[in-house]
VEXTORRO-8680 format. One line per field, with one value per residue (C-alpha): residue in one letter; y, x, z. Coordinates in steps of 0.5 Angstrom, whole numbers, plus 2048, in hexadecimal, padded with zeros to 3 digits. Layout:
BEGIN
rest	a|...
yy	Y|...
xx	X|...
zz	Z|...
//
This chain:
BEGIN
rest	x|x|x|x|x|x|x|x|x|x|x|x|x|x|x|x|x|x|x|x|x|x|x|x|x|x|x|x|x|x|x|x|x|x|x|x|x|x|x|x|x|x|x|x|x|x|x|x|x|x|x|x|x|x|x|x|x|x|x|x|x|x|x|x|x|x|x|x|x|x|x|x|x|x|x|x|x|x|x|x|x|x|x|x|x|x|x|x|x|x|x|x|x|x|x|x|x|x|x|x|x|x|x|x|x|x|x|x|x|x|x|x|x|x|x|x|x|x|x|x|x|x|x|x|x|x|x|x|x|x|x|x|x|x|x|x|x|x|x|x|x|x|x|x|x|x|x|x|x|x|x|x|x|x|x|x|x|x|x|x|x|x|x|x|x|x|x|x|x|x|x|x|x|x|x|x|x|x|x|x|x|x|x|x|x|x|x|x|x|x|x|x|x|x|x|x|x|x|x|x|x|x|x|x|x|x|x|x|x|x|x|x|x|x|x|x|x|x|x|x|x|x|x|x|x|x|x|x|x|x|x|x|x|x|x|x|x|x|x|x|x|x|x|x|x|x|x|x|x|x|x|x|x|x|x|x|x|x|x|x|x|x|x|x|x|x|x|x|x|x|x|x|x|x|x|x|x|x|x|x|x|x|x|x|x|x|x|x|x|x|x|x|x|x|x|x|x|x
yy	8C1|8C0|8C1|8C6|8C1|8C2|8C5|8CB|8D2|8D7|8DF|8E6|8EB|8E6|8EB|8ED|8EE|8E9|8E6|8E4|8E2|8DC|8DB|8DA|8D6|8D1|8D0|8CD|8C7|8C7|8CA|8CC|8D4|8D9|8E0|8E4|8EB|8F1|8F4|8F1|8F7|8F9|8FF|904|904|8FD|8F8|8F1|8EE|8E8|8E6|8E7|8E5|8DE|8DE|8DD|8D8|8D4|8D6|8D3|8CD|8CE|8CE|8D4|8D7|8E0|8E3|8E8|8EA|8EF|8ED|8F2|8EF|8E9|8E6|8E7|8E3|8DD|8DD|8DE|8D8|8D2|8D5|8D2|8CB|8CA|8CB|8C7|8C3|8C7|8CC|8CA|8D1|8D7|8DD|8E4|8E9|8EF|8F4|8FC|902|909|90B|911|913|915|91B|919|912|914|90F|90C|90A|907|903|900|8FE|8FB|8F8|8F5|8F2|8F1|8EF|8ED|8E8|8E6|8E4|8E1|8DD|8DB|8D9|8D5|8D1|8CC|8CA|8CA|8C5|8C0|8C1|8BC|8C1|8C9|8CF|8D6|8DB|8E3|8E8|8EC|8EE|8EB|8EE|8F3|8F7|8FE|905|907|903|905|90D|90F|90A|908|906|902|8FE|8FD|8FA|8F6|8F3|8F1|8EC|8E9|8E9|8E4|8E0|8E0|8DE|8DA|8D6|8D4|8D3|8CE|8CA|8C4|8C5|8C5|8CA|8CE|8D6|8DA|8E0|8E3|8E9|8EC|8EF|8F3|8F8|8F4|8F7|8F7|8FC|8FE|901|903|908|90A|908|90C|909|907|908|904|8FF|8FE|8FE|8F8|8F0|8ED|8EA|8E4|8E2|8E3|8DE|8D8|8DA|8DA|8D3|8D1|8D1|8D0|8C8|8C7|8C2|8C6|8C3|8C4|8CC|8D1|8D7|8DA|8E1|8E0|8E4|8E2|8E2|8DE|8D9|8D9|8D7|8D2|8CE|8CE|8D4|8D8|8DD|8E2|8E6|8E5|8E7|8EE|8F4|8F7|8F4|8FB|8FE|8FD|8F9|8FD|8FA|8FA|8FB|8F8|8F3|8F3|8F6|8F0|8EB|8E9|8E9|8E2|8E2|8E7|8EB|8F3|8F6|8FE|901|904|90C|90D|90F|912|914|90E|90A|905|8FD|8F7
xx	8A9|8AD|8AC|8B1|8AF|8B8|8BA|8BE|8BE|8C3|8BF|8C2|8BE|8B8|8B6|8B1|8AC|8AD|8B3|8B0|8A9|8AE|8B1|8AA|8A7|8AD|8AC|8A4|8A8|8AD|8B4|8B9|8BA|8C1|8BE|8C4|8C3|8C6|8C0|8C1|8BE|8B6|8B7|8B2|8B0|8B1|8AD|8B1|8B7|8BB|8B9|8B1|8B2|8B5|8AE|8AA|8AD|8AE|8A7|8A4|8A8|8AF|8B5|8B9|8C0|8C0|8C7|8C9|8CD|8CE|8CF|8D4|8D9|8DD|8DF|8D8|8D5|8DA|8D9|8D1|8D0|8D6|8D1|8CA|8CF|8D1|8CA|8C6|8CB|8CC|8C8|8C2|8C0|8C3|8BF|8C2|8BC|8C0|8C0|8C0|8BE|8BE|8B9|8BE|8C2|8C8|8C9|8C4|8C9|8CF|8D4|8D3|8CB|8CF|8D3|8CE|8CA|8CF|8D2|8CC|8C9|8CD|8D4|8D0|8CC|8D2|8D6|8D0|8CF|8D6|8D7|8D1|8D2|8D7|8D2|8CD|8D0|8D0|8C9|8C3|8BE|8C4|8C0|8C3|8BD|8BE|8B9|8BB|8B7|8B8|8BD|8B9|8BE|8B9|8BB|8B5|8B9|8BE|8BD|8B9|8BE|8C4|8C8|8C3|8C1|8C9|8C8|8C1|8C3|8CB|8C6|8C4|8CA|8CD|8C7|8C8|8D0|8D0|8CA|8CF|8D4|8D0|8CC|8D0|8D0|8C9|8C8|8C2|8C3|8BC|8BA|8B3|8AF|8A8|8A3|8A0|8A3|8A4|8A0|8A8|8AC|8AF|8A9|8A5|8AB|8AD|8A8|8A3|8A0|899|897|89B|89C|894|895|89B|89A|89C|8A3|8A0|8A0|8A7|8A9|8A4|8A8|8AE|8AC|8A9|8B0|8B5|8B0|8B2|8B6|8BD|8C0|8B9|8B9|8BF|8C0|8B9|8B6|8B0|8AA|8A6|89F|8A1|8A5|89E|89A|89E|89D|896|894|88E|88C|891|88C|88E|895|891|892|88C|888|885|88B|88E|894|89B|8A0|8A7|8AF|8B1|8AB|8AB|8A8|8A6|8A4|89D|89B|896|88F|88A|890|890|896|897|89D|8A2|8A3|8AA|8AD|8B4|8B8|8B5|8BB|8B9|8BB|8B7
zz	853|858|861|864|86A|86D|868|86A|866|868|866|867|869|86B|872|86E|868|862|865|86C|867|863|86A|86D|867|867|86F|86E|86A|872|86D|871|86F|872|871|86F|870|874|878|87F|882|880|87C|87B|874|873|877|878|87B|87A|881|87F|878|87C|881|87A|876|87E|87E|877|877|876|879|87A|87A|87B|879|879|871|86D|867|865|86A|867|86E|870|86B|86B|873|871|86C|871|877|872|870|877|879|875|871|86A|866|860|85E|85D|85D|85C|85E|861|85D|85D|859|858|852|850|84B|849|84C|852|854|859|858|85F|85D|856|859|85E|859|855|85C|85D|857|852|856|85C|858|854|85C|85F|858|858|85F|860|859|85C|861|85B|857|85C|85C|85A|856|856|855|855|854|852|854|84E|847|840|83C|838|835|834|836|83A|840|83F|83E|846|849|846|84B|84F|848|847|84D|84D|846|848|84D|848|844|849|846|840|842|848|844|83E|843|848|843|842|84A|84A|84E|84C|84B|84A|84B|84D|84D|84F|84A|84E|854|85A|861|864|867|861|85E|864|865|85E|858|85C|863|865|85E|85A|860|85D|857|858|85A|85F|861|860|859|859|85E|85A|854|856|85A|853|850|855|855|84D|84D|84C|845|841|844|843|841|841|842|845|846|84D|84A|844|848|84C|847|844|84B|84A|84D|84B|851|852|855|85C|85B|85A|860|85E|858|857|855|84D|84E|84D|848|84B|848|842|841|839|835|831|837|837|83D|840|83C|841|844|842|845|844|841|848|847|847|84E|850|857|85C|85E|863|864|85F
//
């Protein structure tokens, strides 16, 4: 494994939650990290700026650029990624971590709510992907990292939510196709999901509140996981769909208690995690109850 130490990473929605814990961990090794999110003001529901998100990874170790991007917007996100080239010279990672949801069904899904999710993560994961590849291949150890599930074709994704899984599963499309596309390249394209639900403001206002929040780990795991890939040397690691704990493990790690909220509540399992995925040896993971109307960012 390789140090981030004046790498630069280039993270949508990284004002918060998991993004802002991958921008934090690669600030410890002095990476350089453009938060591209569209929250300039504080909202009420949603905690984080890209202004606050850039005084944490400045105060971890890291250099910070805050822009304002909406990953929808294809002037914008041509304008946010020259603006993290000029400032820091070029682009190593990649991390497509914006993304929105709406636990509804057919009937239940305005077409504006489809056409956020499907704007989002899989055209804005596709664009922010693209633009940001010329930059990638001038890069020493390239990396482009999707937050998006495996590819497990079953219809109890699909049938609470099958606008919002389309759009989840077209983010890890671009995987399996710009991994193809980029190998000889070497750029590596993976993705990464969590086991277990993860204490953000996703599942805090929709899977549930207080109680689930518990019942989640910390945005943490996902942050080392996602550094444990984005280090691998890019030629020997494309085309993954990886599972934070398991990546975890394979490193080395044996305590996944201290990424517990609360270590005296049963852990909850969250979206897409298959069936057949054997979680680490001593992890016991509770099935998640099926859940719709929640709309919200993730």
């Amino acid at each position: 494994m390789t140090s981030l130490k004046g790498k630069t990473l280039f993270i949508s929605g990284a004002s918060r939650g998991i993004g802002l814990a991958i921008a934090l961990r690669a600030a410890r090794d002095g990476a350089n990290v453009a938060i591209a999110a569209k929250t300039a003001e504080p909202h009420p529901k949603l905690k984080g700026t890209i202004y606050t998100a850039a005084d944490e990874v400045r105060a971890a170790g890291g250099k910070a650029l805050p822009v304002i991007c909406d990953i929808r917007d294809e002037a914008q996100v041509i304008a946010a990624i020259e603006q993290t080239v000029t400032e820091f010279g070029g682009i190593d990672v990649c991390v497509n971590n914006a993304s929105a949801i709406s636990l509804t069904n057919s009937q239940a899904t305005d077409m504006k709510r489809y056409d956020l999710m499907m704007g989002i993560n899989t055209r804005g994961t596709f664009m922010v992907s693209k633009y940001c590849i010329p930059h990638l291949k001038k890069a020493e150890n390239p990396h482009i990292l999707m937050l998006s599930p495996p590819l497990d074709m079953k219809t109890k994704w699909f049938e609470h939510s099958t606008a919002y899984t389309m759009a989840k599963f077209g983010m890890s499309m671009c995987v399996l196709g710009l991994a193809g596309e980029q190998k000889s390249a070497g750029i590596a394209v993976n993705a990464l999901w969590p086991r277990t639900t993860i204490a953000t403001a996703a599942v805090g206002n929709l899977l549930g509140g207080d109680a689930m929040m518990r019942a989640s780990r910390t945005p943490e795991i996902m942050g080392d996981a996602a550094y444990a890939i984005v280090t691998r040397p890019s030629r020997e690691f494309t085309g993954n769909f990886c599972i934070d704990d398991k990546v975890l493990y394979a490193n080395g790690v044996r305590d996944f208690e201290r990424y517990r909220v609360d270590p005296s509540v049963p852990l909850m399992s969250d979206f897409f995690v298959p069936d057949d995925d054997v979680p680490p040896p001593g992890v016991t993971v509770q099935p998640l109850p099926s859940a719709g109307g929640a709309q919200t960012s993730r």
